[in-house]
PDB file of N, H, CA, C and O in Angstrom:
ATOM      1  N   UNK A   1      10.172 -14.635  20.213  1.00  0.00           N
ATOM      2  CA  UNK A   1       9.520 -14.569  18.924  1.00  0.00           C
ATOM      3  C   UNK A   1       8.631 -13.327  18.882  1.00  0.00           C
ATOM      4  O   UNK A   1       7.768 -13.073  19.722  1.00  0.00           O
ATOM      5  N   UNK A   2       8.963 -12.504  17.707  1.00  0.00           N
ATOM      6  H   UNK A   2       9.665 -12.711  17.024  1.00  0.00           H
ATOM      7  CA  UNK A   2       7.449 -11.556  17.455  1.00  0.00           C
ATOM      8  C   UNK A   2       6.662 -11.572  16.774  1.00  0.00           C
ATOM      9  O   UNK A   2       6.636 -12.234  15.737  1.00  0.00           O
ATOM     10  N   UNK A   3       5.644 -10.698  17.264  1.00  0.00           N
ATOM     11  H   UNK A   3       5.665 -10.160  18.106  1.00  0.00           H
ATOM     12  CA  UNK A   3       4.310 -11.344  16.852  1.00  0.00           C
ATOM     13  C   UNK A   3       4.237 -10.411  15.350  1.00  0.00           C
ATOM     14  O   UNK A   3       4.810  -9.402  14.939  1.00  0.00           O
ATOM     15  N   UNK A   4       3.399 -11.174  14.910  1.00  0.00           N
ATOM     16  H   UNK A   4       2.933 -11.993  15.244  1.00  0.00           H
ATOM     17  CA  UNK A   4       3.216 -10.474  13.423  1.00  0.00           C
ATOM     18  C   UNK A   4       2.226  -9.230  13.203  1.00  0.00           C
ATOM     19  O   UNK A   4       1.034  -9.071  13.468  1.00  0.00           O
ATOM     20  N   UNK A   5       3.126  -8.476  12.658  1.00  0.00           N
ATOM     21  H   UNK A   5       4.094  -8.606  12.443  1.00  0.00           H
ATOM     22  CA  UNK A   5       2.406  -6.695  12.662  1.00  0.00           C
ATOM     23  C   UNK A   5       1.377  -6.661  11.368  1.00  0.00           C
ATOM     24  O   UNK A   5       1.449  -7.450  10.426  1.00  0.00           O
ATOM     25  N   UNK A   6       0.654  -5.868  11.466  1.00  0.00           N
ATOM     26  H   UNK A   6       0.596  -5.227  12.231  1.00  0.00           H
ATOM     27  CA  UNK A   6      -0.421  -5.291  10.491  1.00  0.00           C
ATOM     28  C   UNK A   6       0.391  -4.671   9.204  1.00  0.00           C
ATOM     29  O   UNK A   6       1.485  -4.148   8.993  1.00  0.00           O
ATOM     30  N   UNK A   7      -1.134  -5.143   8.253  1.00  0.00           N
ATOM     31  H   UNK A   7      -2.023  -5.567   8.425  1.00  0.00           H
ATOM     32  CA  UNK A   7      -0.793  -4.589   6.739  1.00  0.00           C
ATOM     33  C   UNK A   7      -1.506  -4.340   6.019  1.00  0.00           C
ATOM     34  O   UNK A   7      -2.613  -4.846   6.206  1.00  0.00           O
ATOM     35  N   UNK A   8      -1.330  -3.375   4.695  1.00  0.00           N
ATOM     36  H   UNK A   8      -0.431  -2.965   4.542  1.00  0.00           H
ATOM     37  CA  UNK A   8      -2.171  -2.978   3.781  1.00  0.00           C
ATOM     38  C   UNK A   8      -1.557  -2.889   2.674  1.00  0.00           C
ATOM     39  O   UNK A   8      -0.371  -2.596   2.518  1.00  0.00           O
ATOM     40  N   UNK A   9      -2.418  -3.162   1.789  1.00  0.00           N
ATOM     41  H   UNK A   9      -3.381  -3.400   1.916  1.00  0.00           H
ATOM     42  CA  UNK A   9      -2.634  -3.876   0.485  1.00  0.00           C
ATOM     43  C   UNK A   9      -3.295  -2.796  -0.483  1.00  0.00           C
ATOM     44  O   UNK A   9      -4.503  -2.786  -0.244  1.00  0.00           O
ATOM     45  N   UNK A  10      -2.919  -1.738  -1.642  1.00  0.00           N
ATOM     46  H   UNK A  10      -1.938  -1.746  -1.837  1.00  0.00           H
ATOM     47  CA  UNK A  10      -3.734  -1.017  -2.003  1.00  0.00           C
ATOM     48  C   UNK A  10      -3.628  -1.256  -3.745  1.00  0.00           C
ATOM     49  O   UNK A  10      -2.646  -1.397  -4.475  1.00  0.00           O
ATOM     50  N   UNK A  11      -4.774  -1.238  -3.969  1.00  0.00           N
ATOM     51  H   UNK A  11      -5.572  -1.124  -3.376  1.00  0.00           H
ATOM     52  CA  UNK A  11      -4.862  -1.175  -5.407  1.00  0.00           C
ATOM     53  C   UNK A  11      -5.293  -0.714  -6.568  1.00  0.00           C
ATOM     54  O   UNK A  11      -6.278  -0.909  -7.280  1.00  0.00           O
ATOM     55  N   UNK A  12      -3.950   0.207  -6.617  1.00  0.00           N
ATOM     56  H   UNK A  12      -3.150   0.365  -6.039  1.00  0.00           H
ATOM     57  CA  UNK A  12      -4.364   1.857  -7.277  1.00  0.00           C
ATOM     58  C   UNK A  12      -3.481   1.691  -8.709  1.00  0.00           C
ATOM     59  O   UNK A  12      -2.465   2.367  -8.871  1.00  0.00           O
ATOM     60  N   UNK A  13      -3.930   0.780  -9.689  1.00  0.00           N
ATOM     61  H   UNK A  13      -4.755   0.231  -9.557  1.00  0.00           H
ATOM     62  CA  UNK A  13      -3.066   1.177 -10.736  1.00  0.00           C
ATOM     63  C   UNK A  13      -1.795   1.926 -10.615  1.00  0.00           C
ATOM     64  O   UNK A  13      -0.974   1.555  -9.776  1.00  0.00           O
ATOM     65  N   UNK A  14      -1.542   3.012 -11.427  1.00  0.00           N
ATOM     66  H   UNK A  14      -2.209   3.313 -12.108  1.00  0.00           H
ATOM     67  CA  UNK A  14      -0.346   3.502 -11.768  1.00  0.00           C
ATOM     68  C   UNK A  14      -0.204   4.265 -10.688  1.00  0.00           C
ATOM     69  O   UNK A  14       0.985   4.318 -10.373  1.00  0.00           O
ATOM     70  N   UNK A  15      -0.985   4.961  -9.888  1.00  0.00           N
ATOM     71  H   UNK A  15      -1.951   4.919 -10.144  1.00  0.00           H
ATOM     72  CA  UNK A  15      -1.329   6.049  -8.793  1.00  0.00           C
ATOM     73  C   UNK A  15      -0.188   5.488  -7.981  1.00  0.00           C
ATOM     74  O   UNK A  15       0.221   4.361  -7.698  1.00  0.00           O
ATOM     75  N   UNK A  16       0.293   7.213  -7.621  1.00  0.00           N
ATOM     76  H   UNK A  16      -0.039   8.128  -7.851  1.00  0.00           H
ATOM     77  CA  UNK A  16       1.189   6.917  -6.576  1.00  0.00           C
ATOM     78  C   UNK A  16       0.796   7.170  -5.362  1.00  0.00           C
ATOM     79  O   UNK A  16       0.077   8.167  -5.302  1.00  0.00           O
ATOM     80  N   UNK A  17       1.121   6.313  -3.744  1.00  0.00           N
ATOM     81  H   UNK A  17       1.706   5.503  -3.793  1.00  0.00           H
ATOM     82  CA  UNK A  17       0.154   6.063  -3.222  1.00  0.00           C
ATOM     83  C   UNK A  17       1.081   6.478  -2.005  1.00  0.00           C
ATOM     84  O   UNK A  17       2.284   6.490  -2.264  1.00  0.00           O
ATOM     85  N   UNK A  18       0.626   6.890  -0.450  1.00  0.00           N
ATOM     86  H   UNK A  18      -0.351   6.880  -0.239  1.00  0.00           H
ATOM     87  CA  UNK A  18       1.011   7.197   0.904  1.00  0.00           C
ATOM     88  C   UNK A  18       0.420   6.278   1.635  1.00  0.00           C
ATOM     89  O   UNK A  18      -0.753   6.160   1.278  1.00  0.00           O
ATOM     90  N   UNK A  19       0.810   5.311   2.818  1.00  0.00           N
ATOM     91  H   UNK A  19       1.762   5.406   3.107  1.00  0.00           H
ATOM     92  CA  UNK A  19       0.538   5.239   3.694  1.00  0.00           C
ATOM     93  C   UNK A  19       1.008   5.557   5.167  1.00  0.00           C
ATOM     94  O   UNK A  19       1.727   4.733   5.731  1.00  0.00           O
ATOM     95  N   UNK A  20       0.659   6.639   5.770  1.00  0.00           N
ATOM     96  H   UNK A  20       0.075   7.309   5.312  1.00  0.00           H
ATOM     97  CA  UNK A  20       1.538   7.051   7.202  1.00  0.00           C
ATOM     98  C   UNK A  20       2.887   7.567   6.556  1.00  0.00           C
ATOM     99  O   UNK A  20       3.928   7.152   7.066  1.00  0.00           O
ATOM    100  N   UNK A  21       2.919   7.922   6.116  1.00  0.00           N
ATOM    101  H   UNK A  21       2.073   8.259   5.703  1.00  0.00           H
ATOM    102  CA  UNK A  21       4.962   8.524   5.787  1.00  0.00           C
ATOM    103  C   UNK A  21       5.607   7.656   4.509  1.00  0.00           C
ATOM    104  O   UNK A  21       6.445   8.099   3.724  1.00  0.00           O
ATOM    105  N   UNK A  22       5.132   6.570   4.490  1.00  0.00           N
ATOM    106  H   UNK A  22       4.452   6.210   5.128  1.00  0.00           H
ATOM    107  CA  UNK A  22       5.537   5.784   3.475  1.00  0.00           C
ATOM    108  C   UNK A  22       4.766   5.738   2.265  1.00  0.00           C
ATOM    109  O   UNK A  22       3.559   5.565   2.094  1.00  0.00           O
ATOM    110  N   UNK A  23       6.264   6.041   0.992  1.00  0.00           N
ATOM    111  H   UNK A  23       7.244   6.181   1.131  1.00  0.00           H
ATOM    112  CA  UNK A  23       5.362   6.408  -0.235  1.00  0.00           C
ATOM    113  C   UNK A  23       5.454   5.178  -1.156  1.00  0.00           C
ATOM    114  O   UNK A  23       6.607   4.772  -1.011  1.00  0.00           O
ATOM    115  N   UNK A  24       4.877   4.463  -1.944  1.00  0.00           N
ATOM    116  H   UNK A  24       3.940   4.792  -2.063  1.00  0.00           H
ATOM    117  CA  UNK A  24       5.289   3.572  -2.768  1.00  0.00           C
ATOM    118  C   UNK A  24       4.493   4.071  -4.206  1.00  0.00           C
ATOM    119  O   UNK A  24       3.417   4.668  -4.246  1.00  0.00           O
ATOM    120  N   UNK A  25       5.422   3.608  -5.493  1.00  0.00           N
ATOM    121  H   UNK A  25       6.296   3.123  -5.460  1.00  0.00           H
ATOM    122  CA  UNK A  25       4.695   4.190  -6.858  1.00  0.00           C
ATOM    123  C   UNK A  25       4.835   2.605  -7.582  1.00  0.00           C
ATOM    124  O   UNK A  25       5.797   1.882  -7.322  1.00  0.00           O
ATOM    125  N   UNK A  26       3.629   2.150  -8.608  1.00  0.00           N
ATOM    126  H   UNK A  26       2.848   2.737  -8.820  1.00  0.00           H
ATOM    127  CA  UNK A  26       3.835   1.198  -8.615  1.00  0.00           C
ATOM    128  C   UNK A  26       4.668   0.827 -10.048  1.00  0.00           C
ATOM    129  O   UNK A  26       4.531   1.617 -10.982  1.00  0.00           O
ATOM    130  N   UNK A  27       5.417  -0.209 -10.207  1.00  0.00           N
ATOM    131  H   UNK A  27       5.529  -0.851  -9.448  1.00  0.00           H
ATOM    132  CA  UNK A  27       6.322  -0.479 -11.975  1.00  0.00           C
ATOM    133  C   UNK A  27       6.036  -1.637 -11.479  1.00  0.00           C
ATOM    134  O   UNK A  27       5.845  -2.190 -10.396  1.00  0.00           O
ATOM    135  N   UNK A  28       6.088  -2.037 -13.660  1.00  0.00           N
ATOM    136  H   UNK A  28       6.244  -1.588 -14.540  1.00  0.00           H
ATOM    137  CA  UNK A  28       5.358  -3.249 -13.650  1.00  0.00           C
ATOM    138  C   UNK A  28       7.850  -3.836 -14.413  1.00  0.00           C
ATOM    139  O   UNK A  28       8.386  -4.757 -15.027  1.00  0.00           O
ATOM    140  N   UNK A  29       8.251  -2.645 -13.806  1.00  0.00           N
ATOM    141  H   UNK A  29       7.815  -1.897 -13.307  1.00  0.00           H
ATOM    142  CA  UNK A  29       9.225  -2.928 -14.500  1.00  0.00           C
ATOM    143  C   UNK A  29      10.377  -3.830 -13.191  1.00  0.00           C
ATOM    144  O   UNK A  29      10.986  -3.118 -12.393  1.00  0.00           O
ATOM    145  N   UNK A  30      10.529  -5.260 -13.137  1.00  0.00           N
ATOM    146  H   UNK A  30      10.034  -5.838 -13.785  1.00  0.00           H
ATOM    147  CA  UNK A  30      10.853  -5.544 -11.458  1.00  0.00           C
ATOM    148  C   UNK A  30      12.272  -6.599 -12.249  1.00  0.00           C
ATOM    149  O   UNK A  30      13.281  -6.891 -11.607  1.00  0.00           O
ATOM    150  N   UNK A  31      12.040  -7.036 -13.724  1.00  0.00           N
ATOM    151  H   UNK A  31      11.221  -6.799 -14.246  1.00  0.00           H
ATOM    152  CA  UNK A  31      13.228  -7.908 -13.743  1.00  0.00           C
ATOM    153  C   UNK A  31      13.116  -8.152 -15.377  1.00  0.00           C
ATOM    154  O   UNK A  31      12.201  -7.820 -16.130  1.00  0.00           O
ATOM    155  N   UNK A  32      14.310  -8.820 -15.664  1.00  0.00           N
ATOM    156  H   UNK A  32      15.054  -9.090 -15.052  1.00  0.00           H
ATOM    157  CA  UNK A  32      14.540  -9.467 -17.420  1.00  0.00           C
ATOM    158  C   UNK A  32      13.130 -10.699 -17.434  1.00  0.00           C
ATOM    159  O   UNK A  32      13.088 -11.798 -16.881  1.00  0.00           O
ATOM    160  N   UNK A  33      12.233 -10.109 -18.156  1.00  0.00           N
ATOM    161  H   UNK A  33      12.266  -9.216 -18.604  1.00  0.00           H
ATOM    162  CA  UNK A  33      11.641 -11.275 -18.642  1.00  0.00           C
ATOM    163  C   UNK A  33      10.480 -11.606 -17.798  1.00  0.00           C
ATOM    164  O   UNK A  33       9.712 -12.559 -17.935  1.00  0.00           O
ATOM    165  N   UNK A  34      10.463 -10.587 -16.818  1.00  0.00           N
ATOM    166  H   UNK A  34      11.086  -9.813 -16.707  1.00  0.00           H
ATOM    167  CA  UNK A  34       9.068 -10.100 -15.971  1.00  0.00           C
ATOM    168  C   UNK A  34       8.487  -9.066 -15.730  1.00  0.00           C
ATOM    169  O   UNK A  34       8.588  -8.159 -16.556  1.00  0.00           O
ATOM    170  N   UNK A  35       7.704  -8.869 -14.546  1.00  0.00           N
ATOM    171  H   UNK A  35       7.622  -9.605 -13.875  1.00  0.00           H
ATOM    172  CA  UNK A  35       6.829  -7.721 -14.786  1.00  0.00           C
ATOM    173  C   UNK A  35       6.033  -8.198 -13.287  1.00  0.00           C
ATOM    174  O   UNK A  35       6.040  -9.426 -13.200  1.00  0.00           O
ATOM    175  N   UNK A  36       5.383  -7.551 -12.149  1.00  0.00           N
ATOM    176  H   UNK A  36       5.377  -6.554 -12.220  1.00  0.00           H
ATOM    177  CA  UNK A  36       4.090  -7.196 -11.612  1.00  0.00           C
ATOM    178  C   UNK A  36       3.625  -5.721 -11.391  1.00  0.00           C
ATOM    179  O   UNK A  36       4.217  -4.715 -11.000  1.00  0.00           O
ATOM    180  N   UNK A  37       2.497  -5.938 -11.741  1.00  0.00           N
ATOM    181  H   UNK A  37       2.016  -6.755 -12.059  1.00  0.00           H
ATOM    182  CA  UNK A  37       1.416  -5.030 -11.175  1.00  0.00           C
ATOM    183  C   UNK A  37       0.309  -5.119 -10.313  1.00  0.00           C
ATOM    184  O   UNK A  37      -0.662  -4.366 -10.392  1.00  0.00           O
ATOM    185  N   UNK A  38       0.485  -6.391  -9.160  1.00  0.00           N
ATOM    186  H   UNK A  38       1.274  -7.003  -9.096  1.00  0.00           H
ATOM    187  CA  UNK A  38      -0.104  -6.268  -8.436  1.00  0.00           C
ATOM    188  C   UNK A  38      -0.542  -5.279  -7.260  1.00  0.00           C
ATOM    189  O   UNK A  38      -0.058  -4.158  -7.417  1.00  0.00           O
ATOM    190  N   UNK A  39      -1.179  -5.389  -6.350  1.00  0.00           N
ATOM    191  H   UNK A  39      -1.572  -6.300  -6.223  1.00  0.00           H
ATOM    192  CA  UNK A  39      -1.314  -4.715  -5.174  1.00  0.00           C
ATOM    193  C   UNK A  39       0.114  -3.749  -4.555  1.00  0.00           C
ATOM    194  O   UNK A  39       1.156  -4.397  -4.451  1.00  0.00           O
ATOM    195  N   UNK A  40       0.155  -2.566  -4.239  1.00  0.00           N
ATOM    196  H   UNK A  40      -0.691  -2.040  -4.323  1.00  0.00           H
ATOM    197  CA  UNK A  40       1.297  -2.314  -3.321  1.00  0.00           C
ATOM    198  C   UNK A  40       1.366  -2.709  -1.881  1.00  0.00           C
ATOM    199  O   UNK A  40       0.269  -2.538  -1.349  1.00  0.00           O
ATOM    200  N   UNK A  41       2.192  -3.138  -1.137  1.00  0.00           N
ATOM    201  H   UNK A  41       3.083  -3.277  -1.570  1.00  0.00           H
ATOM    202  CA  UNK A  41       2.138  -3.882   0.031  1.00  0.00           C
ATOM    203  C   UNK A  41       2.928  -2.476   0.923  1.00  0.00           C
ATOM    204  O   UNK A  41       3.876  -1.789   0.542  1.00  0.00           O
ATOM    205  N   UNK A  42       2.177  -2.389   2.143  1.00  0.00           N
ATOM    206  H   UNK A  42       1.407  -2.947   2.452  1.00  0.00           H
ATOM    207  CA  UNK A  42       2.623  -2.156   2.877  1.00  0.00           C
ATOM    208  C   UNK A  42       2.507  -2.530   4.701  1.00  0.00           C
ATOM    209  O   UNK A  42       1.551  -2.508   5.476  1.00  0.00           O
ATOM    210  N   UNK A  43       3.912  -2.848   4.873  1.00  0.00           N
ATOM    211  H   UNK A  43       4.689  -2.866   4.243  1.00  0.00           H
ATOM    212  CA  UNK A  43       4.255  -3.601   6.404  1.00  0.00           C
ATOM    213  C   UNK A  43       3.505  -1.836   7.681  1.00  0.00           C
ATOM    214  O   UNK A  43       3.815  -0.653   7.538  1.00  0.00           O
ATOM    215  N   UNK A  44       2.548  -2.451   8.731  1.00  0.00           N
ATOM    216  H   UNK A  44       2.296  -3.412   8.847  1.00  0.00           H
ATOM    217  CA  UNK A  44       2.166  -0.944   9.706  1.00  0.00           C
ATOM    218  C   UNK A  44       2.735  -1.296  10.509  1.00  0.00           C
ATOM    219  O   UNK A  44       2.769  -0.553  11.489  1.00  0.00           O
ATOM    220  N   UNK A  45       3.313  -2.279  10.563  1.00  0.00           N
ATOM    221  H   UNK A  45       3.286  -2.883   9.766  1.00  0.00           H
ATOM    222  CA  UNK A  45       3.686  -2.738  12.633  1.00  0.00           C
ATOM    223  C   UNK A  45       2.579  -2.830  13.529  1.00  0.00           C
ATOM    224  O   UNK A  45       1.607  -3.522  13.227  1.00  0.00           O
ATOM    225  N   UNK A  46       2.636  -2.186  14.621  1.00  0.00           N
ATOM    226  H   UNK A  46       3.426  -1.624  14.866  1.00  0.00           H
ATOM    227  CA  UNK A  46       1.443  -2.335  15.523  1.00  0.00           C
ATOM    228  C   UNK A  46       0.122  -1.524  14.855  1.00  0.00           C
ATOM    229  O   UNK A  46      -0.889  -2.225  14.905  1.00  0.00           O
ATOM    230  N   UNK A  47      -0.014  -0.674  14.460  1.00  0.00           N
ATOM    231  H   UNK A  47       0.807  -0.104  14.420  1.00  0.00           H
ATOM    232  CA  UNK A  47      -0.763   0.471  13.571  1.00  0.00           C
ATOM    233  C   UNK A  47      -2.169  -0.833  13.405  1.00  0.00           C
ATOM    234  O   UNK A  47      -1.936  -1.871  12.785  1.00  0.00           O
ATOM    235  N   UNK A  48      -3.321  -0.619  13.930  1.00  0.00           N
ATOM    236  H   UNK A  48      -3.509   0.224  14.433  1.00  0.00           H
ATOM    237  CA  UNK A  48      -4.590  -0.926  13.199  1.00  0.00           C
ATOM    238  C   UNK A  48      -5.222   0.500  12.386  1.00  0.00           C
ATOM    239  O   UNK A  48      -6.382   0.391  11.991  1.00  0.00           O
ATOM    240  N   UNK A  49      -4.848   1.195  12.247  1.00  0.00           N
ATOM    241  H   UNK A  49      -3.905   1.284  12.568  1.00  0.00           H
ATOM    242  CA  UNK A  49      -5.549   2.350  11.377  1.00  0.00           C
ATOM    243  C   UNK A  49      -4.699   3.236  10.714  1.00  0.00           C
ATOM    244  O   UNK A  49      -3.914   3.813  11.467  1.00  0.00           O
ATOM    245  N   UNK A  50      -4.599   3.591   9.214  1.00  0.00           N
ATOM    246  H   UNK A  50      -5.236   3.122   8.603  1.00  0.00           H
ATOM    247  CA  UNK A  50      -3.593   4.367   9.079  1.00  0.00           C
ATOM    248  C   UNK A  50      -4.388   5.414   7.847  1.00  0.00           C
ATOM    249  O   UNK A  50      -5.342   5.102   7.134  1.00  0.00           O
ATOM    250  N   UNK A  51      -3.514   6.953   7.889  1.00  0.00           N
ATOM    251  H   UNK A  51      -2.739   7.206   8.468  1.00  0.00           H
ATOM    252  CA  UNK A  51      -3.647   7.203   6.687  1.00  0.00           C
ATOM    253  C   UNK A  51      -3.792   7.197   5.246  1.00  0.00           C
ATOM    254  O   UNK A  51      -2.657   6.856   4.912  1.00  0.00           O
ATOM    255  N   UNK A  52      -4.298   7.316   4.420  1.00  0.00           N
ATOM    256  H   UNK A  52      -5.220   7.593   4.692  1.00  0.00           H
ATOM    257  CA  UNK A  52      -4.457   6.310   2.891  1.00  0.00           C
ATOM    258  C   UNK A  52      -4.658   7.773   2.072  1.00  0.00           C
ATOM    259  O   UNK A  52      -5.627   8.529   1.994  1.00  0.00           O
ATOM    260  N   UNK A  53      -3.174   7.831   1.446  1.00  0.00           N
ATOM    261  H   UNK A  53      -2.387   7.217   1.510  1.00  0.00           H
ATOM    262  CA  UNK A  53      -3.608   8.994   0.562  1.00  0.00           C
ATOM    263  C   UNK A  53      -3.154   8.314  -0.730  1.00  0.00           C
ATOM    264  O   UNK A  53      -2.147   7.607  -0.696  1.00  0.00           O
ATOM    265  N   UNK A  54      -4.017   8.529  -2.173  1.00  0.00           N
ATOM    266  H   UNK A  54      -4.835   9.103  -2.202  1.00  0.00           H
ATOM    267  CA  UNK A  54      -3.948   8.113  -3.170  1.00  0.00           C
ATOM    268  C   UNK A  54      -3.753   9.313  -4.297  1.00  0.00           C
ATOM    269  O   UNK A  54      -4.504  10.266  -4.507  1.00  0.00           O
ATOM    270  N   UNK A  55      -2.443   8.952  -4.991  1.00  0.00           N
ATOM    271  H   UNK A  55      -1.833   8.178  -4.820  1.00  0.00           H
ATOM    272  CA  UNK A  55      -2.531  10.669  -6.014  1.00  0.00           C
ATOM    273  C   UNK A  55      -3.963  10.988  -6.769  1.00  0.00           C
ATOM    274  O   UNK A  55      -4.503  10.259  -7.601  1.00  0.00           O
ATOM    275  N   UNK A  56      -4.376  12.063  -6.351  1.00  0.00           N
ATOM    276  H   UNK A  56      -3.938  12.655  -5.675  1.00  0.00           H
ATOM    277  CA  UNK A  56      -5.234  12.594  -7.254  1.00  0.00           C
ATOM    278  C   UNK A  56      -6.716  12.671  -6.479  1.00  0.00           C
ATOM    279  O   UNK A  56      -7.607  13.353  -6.984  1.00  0.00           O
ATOM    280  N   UNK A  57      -6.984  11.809  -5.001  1.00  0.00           N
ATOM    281  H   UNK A  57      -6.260  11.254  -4.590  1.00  0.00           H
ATOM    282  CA  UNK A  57      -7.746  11.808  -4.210  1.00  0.00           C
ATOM    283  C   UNK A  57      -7.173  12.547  -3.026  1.00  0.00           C
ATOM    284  O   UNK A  57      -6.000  12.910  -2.931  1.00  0.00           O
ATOM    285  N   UNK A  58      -8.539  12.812  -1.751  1.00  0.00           N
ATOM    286  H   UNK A  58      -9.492  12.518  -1.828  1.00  0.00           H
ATOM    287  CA  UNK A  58      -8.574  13.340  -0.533  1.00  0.00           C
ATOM    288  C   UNK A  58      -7.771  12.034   0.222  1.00  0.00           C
ATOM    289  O   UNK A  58      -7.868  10.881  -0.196  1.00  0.00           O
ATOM    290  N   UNK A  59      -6.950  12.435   1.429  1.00  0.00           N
ATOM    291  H   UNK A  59      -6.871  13.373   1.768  1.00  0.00           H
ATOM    292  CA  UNK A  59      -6.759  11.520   2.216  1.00  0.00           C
ATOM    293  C   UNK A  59      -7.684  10.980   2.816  1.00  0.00           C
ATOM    294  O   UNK A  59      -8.715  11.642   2.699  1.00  0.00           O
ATOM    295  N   UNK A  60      -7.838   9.814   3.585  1.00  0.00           N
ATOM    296  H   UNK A  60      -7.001   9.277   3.680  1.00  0.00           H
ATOM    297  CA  UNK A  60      -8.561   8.840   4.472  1.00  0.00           C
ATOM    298  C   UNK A  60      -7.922   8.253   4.811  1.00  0.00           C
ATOM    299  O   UNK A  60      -6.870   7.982   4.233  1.00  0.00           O
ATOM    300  N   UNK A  61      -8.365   7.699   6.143  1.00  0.00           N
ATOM    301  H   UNK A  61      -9.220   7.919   6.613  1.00  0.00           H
ATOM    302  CA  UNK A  61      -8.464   6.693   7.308  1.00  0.00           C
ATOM    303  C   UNK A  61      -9.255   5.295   6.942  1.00  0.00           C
ATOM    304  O   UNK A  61     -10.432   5.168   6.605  1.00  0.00           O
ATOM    305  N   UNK A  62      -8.260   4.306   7.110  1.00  0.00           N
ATOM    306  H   UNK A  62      -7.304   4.409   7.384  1.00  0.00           H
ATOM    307  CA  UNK A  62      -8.618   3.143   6.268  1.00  0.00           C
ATOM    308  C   UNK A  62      -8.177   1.902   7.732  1.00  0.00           C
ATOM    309  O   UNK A  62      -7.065   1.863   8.259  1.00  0.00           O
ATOM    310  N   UNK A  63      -9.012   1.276   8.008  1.00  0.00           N
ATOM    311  H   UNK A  63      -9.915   1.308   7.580  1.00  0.00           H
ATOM    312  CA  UNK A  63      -8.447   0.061   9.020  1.00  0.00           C
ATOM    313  C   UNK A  63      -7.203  -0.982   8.325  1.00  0.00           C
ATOM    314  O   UNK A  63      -7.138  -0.885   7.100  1.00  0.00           O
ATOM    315  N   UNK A  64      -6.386  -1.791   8.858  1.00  0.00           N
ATOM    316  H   UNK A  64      -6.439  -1.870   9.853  1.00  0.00           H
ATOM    317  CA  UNK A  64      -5.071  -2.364   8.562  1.00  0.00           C
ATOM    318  C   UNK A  64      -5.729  -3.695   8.173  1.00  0.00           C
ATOM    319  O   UNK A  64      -6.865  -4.047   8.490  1.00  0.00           O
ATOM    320  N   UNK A  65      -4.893  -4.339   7.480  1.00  0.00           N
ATOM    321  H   UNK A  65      -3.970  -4.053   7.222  1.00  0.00           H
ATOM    322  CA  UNK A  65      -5.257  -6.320   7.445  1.00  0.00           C
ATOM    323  C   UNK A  65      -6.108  -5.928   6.446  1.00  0.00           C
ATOM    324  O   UNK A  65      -7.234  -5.792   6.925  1.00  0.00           O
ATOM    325  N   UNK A  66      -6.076  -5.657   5.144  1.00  0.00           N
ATOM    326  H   UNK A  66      -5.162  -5.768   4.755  1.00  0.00           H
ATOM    327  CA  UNK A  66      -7.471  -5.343   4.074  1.00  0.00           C
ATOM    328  C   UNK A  66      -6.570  -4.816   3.145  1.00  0.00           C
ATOM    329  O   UNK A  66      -5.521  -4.223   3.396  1.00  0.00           O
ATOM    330  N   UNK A  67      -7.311  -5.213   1.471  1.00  0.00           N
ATOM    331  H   UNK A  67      -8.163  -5.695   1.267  1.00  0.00           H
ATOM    332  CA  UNK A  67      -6.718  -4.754   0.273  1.00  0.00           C
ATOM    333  C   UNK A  67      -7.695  -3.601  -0.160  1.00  0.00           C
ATOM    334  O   UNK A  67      -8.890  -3.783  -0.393  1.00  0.00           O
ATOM    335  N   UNK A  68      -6.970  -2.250  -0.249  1.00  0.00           N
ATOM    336  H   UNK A  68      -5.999  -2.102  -0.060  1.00  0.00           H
ATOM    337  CA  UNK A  68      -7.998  -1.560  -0.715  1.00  0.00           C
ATOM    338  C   UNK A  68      -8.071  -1.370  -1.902  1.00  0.00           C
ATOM    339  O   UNK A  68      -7.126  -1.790  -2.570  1.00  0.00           O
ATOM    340  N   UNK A  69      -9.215  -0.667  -2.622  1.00  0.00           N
ATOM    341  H   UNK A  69      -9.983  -0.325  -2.080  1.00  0.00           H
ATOM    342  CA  UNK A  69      -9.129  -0.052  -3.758  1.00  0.00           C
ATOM    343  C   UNK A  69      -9.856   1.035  -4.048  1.00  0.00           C
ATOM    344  O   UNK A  69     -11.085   1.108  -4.066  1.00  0.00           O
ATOM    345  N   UNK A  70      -8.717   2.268  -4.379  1.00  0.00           N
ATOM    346  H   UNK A  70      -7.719   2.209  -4.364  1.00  0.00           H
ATOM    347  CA  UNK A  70      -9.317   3.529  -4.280  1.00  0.00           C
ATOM    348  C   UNK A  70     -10.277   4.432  -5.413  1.00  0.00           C
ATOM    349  O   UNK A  70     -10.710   5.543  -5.107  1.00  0.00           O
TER     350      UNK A  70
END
């Protein structure tokens, strides 16, 4: 069995967002007759600390397991 890896949670409106190499942009467009705009999720694996770049801000260093908001 493995053990369960670290994550972050960011919550940047429309902003398109980096964590470590991975880019996510957020749509509220996901299906017929729905919609989220919650948090973007992202899986770090072992990673307790990662890069946090948000469009239109400086990068930072943000600890893992936490929802941010930039």
């Amino acid at each position: 069995c493995r053990g369960v890896g670290h994550w972050l949670q960011v919550a940047a409106g429309r902003a398109r967002v980096r964590v470590d190499g991975q880019w996510r942009e957020p749509s509220t467009a996901t299906g017929y007759g729905s919609s989220y705009a919650g948090p973007l999720h992202f899986g770090l694996g072992a990673a307790t600390e990662v890069e946090l770049a948000v469009e239109g801000a400086p990068p930072r260093r943000v600890k893992a397991d936490q929802v941010v908001k930039p």
